[in-house]
N, C-alpha and C positions, 0 to 999 in steps of 0.2 A: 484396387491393388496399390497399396502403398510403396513408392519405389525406394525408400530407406528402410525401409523393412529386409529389403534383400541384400544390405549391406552385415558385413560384422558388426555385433555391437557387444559396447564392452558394458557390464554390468552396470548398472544404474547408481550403485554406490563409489564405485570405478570413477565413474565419469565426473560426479558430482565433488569426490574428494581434488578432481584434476590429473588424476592416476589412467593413459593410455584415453585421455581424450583427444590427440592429434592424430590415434591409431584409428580411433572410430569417426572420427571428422574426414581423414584420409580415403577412410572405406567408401564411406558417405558419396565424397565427392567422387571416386572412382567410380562408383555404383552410378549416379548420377550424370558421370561421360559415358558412363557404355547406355544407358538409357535415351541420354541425347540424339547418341549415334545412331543406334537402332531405331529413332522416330524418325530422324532426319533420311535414315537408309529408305524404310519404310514409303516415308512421303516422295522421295524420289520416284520408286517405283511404282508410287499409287498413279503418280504424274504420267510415267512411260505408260501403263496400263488405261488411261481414261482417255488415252489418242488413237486405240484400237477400237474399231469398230466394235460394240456390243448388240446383245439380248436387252428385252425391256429386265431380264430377272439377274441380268448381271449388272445392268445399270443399277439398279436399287440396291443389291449386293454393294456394290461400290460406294452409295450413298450411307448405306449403315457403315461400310468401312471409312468413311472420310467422318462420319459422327465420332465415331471410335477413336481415331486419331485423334480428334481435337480435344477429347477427355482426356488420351493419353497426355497430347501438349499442357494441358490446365495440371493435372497430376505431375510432369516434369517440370514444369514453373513454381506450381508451390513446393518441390522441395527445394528449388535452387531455395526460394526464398526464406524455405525454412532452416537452410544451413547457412544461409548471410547473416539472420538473425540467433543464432545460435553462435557464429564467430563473434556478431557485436557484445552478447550478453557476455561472454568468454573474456575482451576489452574489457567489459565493465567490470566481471572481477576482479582482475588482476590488481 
């Protein structure tokens, strides 16, 4: 699941002319705080939950969920980094 995918985007010709590319940079980076949050929410409470006593099938449950998270986190990192290098190429144009 691509997490820019779930932002607005403005048409590829839009973007490329420089027409409503702070609008979809904006969304971008919005999209990308409420993704943050929601991991960060998430792993808080994976934390409060792994201090309760468990099942051997809740413990495993929780291990596929702590794998899951750290996809999520590699999936929320490369888009930061794909919108840092998409503001530097934006500098280069100008």
């Amino acid at each position: 699941m691509g997490l820019l995918v779930a932002a607005p985007i403005a048409p590829p010709h839009a973007v490329a002319q420089g027409e409503g590319y702070d609008r979809a940079m904006s969304a971008a980076q919005a999209a990308l705080d409420k993704a943050t949050k929601a991991h960060n929410d998430m792993m808080m409470h994976m934390d409060s939950v792994m201090k309760m006593p468990m099942t051997a099938n809740e413990k495993a449950m929780m291990q596929q969920m702590q794998q899951m998270a750290a996809a999520i986190q590699g999936l929320v990192e490369t888009n930061r980094q794909l919108l840092e290098a998409l503001k530097e190429l934006r500098k280069l144009q100008k």
